[in-house]
Every structure is written in C-alpha cells, then in structure tokens.
N, C-alpha and C positions, 0 to 999 in steps of 0.2 A: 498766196494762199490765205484765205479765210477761214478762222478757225469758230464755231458757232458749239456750244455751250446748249444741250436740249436737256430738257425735263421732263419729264411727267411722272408723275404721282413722285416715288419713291426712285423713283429710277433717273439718274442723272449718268451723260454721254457727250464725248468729243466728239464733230467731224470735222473733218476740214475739203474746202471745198476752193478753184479757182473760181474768178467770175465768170471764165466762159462756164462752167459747171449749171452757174445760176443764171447767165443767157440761153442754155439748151434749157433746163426745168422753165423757164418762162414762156418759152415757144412751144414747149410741151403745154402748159395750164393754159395760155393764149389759146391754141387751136383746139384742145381738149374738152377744159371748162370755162371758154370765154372771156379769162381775164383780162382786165387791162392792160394794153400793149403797154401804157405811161408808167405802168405801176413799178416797171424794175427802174431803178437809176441806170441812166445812160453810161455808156462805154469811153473812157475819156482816153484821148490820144496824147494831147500836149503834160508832161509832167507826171503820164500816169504813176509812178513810181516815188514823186516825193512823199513824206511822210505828214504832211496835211491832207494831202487826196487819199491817200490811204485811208486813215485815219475816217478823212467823212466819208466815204465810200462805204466803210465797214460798219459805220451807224446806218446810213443807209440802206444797207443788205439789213442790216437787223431790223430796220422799221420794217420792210418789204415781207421777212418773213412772220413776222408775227402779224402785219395785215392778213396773209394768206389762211391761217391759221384760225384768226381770224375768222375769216369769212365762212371758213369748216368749219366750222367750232362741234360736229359729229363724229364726222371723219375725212381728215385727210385724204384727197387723191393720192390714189395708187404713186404714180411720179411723186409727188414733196412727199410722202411716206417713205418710199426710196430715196431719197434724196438725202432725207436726215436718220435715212440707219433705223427707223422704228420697228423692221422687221428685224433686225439685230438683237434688241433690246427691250421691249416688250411686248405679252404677250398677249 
C-alpha cells in the first residue's frame, strides 16, 4: 500500500492506494483523457516486494502523480479527483 500525502490550499489528507489502484486510474485517464500509456511506471514481477523497489516505485507514483496534476493544473478529471478523496475534503 501506498500512502500519498495531498494538499491543497489549507487543507491537508492521507490516502492510501495499492498499485493496481494506480494501474486502473491510468487506464481510466489513458482511454478518457488520452494519457500517456509510458507515463505510469511499470509493474515489476522479480523482487516486487524488497524495500529498494518499494522505495523507487513510491518516488515514482509520486512523480507520475504530480505530472498528472500537472497537466490539469484547472481541474482534475473526475477519476484522479476520485482517486485522491478531493470530493472528501474539499469543497
């Protein structure tokens, strides 16, 4: 589990998310809003579990979402709006 740390404005929130969590949102934005298939870091088989892949996996998701972010910089699609709880938490 991936735990990601969101902001905005005044307002600061946990989620936490598996990577298949963040492989369905990307096949959602893929077919939605045209994303870059390359742009999630790949799914690794061998070792997934040490705590060096961890580790770069979890910089990885965080570059991947602040690209996204990014790239909305108005507003969020509906999916990454869901995704990180902003219907939760602000309004």
């Amino acid at each position: 589990v991936y735990i990601i740390q969101v902001s905005v404005g005044n307002h600061q929130w946990t989620v936490k998310h598996r990577y298949s969590d963040f492989h369905d949102l990307h096949e959602k934005l893929v077919s939605e809003k045209k994303i870059d298939k390359n742009l999630l870091p790949p799914k690794k088989i061998i070792g997934k579990n040490s705590k060096s892949l961890v580790e770069k996996r979890q910089k990885e998701l965080e570059v991947y979402l602040q690209t996204l972010l990014v790239k909305f910089p108005i507003a969020a699609p509906k999916v990454l709006s869901h995704f990180l709880h902003f219907h939760l938490y602000v309004s």
